[in-house]
Structures are given as C-alpha cells and as structure tokens.
MIGUGU-6877 format. One record per residue: residue number from 1; residue in three letters; x, y, z of N, C-alpha, C, O in turn. Coordinates in pm, 1 decimal. Atoms other than C-alpha are relative to their C-alpha. Last residue first. Example, Ala and Ser with C-alpha at 12.3 -4.5 7.8 and 13.67 -1.06 7.14 Angstrom:
<atom k="2" r="SER" n_px="-82.0" n_py="-119.0" n_pz="-6.0" ca_px="1367.0" ca_py="-106.0" ca_pz="714.0" c_px="-77.0" c_py="109.0" c_pz="73.0" o_px="-26.1" o_py="219.8" o_pz="89.9"/>
<atom k="1" r="ALA" n_px="89.0" n_py="-119.0" n_pz="0.0" ca_px="1230.0" ca_py="-450.0" ca_pz="780.0" c_px="90.0" c_py="120.0" c_pz="0.0" o_px="193.6" o_py="118.1" o_pz="66.5"/>
***
This chain:
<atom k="63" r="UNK" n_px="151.2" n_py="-5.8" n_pz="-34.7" ca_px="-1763.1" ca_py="9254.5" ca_pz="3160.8" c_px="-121.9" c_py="-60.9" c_pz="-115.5" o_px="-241.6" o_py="-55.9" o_pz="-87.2"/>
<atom k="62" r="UNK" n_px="100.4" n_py="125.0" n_pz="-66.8" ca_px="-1460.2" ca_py="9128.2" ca_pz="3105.9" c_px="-127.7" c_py="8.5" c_pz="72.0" o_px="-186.0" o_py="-65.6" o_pz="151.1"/>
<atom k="61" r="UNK" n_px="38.3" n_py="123.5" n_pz="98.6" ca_px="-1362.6" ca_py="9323.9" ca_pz="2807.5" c_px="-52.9" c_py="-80.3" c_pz="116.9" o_px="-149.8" o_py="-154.1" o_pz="98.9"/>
<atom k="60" r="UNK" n_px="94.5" n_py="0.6" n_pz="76.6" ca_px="-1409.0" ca_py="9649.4" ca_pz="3022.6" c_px="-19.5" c_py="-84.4" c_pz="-140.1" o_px="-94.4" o_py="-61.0" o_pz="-234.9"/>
<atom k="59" r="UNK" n_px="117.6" n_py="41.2" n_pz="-72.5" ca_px="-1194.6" ca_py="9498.0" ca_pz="3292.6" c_px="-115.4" c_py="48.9" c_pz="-90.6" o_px="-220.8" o_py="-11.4" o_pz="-70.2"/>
<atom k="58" r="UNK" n_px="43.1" n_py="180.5" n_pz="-41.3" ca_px="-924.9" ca_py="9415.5" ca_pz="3076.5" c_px="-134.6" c_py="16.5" c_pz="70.2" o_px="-221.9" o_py="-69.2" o_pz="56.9"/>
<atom k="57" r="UNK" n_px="42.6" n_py="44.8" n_pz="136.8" ca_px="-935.6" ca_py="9805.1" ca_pz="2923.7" c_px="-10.5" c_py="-125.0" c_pz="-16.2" o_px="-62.5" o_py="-175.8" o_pz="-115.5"/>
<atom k="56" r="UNK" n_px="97.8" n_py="-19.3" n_pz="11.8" ca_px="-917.6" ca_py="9904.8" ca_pz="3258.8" c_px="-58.0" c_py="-34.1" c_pz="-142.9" o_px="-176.2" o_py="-34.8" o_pz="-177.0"/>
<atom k="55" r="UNK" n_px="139.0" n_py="24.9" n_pz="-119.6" ca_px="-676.6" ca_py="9738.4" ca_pz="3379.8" c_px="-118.2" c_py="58.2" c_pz="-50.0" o_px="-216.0" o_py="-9.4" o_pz="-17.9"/>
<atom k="54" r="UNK" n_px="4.5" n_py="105.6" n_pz="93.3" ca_px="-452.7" ca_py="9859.4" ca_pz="3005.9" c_px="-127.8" c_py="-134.1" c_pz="81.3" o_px="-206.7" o_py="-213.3" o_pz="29.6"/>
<atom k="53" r="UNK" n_px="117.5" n_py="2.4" n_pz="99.3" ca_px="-546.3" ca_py="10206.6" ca_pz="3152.7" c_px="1.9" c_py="-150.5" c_pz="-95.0" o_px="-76.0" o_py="-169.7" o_pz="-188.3"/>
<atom k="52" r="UNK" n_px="125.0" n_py="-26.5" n_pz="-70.7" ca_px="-409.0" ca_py="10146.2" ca_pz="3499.6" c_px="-76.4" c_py="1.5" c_pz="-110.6" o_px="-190.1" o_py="-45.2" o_pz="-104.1"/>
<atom k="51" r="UNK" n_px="72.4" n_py="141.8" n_pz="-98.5" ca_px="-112.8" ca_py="9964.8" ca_pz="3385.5" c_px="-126.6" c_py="30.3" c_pz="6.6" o_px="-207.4" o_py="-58.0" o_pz="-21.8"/>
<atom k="50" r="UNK" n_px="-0.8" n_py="63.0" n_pz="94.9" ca_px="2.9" ca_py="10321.4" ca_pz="3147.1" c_px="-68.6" c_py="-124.4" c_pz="48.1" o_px="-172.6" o_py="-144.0" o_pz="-14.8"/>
<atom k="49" r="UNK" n_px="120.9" n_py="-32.3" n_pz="95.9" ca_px="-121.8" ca_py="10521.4" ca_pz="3374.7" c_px="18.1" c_py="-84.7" c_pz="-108.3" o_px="-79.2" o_py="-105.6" o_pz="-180.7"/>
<atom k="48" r="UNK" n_px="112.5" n_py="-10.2" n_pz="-16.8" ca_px="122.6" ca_py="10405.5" ca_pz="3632.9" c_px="-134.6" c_py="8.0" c_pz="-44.9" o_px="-234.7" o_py="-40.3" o_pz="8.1"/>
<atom k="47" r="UNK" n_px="24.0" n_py="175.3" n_pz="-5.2" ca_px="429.1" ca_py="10399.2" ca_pz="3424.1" c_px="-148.7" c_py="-49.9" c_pz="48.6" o_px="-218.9" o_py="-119.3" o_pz="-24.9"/>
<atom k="46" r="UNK" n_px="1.6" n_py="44.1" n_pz="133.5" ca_px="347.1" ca_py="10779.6" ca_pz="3368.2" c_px="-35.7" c_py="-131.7" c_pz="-20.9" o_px="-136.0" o_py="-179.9" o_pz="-73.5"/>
<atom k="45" r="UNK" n_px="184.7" n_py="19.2" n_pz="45.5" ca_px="294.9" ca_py="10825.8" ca_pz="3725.1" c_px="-47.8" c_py="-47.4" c_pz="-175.3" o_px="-146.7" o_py="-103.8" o_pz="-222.0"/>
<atom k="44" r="UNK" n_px="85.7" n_py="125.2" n_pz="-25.3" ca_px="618.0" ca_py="10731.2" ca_pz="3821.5" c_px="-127.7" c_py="-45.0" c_pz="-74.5" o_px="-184.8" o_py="-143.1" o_pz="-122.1"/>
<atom k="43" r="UNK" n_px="-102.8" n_py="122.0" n_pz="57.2" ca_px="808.6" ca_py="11033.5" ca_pz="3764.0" c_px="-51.6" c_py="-111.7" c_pz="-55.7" o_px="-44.6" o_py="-140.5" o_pz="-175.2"/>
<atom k="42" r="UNK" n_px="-1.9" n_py="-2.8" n_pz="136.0" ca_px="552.9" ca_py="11226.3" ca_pz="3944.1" c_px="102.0" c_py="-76.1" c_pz="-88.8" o_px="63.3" o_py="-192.9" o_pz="-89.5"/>
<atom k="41" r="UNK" n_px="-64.2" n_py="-130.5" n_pz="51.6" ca_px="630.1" ca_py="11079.0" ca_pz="4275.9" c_px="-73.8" c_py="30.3" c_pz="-128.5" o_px="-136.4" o_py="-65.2" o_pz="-174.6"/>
<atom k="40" r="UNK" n_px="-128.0" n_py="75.4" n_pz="78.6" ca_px="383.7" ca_py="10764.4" ca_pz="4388.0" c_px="37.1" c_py="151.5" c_pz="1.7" o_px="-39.3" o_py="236.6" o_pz="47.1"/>
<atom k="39" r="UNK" n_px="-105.7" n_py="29.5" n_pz="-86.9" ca_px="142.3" ca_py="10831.4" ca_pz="4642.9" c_px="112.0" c_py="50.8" c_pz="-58.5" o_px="194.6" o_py="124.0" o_pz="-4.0"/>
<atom k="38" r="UNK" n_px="-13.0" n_py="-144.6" n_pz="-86.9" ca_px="-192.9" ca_py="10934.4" ca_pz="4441.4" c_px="154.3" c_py="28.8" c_pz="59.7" o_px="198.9" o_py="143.3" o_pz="53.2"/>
<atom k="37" r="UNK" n_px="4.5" n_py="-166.3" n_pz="94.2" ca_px="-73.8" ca_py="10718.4" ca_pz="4189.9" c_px="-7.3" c_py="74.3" c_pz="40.1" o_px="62.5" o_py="171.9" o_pz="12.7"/>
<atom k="36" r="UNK" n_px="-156.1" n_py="-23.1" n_pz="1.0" ca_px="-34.4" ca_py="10411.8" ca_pz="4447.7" c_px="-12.9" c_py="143.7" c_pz="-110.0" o_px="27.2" o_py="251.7" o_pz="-66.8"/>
<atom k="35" r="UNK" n_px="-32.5" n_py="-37.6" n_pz="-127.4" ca_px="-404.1" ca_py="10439.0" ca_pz="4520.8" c_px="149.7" c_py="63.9" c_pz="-33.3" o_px="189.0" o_py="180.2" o_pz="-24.8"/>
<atom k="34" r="UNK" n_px="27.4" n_py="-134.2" n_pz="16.9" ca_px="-482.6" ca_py="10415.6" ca_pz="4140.4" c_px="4.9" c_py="40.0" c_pz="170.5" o_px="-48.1" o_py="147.9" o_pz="196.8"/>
<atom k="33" r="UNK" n_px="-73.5" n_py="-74.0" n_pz="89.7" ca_px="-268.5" ca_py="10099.9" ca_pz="4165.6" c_px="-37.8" c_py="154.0" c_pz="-24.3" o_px="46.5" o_py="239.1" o_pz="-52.8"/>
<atom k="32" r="UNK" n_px="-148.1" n_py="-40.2" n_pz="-63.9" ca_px="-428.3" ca_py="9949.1" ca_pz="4436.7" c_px="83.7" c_py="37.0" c_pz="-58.4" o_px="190.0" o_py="40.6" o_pz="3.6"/>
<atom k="31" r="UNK" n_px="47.4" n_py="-61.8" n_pz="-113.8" ca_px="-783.0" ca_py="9973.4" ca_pz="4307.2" c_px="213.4" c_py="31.0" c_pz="73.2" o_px="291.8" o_py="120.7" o_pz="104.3"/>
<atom k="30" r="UNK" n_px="17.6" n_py="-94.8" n_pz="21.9" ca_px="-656.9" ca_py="9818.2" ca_pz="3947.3" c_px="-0.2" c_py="176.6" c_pz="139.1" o_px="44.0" o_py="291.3" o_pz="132.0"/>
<atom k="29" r="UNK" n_px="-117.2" n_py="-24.5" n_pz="62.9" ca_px="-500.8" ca_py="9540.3" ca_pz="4091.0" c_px="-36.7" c_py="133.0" c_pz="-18.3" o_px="18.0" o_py="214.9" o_pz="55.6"/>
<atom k="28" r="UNK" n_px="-65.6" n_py="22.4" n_pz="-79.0" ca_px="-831.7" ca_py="9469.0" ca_pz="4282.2" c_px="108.8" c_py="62.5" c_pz="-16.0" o_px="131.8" o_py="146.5" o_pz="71.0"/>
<atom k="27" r="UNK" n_px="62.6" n_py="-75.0" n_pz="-121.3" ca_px="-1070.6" ca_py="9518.6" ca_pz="4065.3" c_px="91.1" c_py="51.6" c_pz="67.3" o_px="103.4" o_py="174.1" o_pz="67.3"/>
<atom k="26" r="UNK" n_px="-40.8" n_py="-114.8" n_pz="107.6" ca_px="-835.5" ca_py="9321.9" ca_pz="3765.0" c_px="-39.9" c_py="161.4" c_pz="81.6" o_px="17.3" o_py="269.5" o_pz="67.0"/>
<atom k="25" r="UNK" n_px="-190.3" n_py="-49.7" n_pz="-16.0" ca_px="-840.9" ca_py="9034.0" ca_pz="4055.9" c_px="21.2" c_py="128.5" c_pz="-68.8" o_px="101.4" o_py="203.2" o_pz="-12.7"/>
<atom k="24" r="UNK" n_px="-48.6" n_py="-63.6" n_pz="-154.0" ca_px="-1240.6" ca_py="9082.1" ca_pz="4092.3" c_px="150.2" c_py="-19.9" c_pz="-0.1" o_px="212.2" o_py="62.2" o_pz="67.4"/>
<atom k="23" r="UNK" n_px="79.6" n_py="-149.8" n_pz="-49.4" ca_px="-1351.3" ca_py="9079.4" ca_pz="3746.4" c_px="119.4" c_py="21.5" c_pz="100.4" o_px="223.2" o_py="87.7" o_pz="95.8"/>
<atom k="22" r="UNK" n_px="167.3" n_py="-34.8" n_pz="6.8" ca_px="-1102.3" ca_py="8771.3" ca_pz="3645.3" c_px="-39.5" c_py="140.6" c_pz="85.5" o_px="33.0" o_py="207.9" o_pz="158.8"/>
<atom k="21" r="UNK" n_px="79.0" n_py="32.7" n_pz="71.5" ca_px="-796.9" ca_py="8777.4" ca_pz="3440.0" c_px="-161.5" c_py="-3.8" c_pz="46.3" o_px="-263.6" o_py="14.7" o_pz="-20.0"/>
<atom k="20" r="UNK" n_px="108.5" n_py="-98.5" n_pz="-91.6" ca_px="-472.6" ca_py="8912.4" ca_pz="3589.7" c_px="-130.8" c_py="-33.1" c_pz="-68.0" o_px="-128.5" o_py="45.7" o_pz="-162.6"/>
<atom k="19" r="UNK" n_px="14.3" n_py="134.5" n_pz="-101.2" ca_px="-233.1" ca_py="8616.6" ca_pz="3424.1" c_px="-121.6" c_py="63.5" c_pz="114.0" o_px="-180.7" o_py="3.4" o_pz="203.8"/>
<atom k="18" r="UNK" n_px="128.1" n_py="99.0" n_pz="81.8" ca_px="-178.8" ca_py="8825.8" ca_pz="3121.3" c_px="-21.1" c_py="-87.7" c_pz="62.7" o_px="-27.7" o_py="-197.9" o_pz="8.3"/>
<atom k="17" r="UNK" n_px="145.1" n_py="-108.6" n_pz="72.6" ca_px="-80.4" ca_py="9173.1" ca_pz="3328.7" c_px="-53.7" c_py="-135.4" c_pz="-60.2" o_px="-175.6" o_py="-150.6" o_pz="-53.2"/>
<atom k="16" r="UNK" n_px="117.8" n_py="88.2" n_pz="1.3" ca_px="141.2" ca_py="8932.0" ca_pz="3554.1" c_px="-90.5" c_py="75.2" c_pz="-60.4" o_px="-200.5" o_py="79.6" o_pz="-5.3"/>
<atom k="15" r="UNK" n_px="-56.0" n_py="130.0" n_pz="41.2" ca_px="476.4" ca_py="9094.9" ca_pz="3451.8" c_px="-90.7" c_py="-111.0" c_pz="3.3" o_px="-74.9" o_py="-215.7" o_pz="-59.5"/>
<atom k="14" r="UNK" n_px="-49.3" n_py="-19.8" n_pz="146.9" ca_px="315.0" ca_py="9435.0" ca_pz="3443.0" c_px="39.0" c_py="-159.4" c_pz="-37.5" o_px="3.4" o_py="-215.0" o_pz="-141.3"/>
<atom k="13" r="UNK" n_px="95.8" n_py="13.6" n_pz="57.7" ca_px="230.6" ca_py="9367.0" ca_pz="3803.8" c_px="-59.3" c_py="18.8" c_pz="-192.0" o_px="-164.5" o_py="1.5" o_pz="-253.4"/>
<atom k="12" r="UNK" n_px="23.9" n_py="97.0" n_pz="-97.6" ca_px="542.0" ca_py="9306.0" ca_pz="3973.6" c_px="-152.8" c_py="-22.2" c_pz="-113.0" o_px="-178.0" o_py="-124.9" o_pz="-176.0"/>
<atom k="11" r="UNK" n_px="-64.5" n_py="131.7" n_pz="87.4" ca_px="683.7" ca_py="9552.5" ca_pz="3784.4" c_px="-44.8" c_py="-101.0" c_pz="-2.3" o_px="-21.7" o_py="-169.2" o_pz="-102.2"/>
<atom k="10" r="UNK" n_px="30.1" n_py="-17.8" n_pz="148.5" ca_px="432.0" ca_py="9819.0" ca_pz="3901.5" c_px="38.2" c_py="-134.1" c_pz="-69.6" o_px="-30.3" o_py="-212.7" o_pz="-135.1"/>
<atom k="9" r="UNK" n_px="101.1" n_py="8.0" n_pz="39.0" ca_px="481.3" ca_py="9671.4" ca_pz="4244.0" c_px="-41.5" c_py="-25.7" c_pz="-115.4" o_px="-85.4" o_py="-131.9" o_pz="-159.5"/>
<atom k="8" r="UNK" n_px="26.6" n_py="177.5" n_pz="-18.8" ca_px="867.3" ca_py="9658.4" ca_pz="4251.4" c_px="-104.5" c_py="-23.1" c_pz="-44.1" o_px="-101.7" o_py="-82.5" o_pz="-151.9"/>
<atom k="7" r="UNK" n_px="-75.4" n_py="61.7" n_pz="132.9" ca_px="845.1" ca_py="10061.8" ca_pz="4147.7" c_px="-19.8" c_py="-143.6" c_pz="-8.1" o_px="-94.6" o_py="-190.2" o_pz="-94.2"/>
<atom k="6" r="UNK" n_px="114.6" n_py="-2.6" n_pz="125.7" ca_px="548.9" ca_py="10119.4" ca_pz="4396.8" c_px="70.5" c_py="-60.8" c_pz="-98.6" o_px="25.2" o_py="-153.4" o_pz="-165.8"/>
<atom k="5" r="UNK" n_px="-58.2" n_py="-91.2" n_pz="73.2" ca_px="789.5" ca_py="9975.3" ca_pz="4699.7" c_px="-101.0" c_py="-2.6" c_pz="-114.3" o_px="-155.9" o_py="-106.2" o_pz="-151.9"/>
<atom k="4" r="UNK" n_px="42.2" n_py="-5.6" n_pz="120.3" ca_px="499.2" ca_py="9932.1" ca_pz="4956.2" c_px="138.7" c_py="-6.6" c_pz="-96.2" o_px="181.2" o_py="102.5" o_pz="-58.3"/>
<atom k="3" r="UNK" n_px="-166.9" n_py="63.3" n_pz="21.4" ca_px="597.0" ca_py="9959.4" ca_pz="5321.2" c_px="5.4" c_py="-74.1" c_pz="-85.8" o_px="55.3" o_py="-184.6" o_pz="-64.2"/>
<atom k="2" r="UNK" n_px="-82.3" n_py="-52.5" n_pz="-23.9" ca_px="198.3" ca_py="10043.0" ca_pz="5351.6" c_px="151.3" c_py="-66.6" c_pz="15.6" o_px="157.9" o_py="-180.8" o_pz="61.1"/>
<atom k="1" r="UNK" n_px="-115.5" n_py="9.9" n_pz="86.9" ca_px="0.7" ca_py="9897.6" ca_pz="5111.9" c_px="118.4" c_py="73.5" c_pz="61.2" o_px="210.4" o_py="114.5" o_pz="-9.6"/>
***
C-alpha cells in the first residue's frame, strides 16, 4: 500500500461499504485498513475504527 493516500482510501471504502460483501473482500478491506491504522496520524484513526468495526461486524454476519 505503499504511495497510499489513507484519507482517499477510507473514502474510497466507506463509499463501497454495501458493495463489500463476500468473506474474502471484507478480509481483505479489513486487513488493509488495520495496516493503515498503524500508519495513519492520530487524527485519522477515529475514521478508521469506525470502517474497521462496521468490517467486522460484516464479516461476523457472514460467517
């Protein structure tokens, strides 16, 4: 994910949150988002947690 912008990202992925739908895309999304958290500024991380826990609350309906 290097030469990343996280902000774009986030957006990027917020805007497809109801189009993210099976195991392995929500995997996926999820995995590169709790990467970008380590990365990101504080600032950020808020937005961040907010995606990461709604990923995880898709991937524990699609199990």
């Amino acid at each position: 994910m290097n030469g990343i912008d996280p902000y774009a990202y986030m957006q990027q992925v917020a805007i497809k949150m109801d189009e993210i739908t099976s195991r392995d895309e929500i995997e996926t999304v999820l995995d590169e988002l709790e990467y970008l958290f380590e990365v990101i500024p504080p600032e950020m991380q808020d937005n961040a947690e907010k995606l990461i826990s709604l990923l995880r609350k898709k991937l524990a309906d699609a199990a």
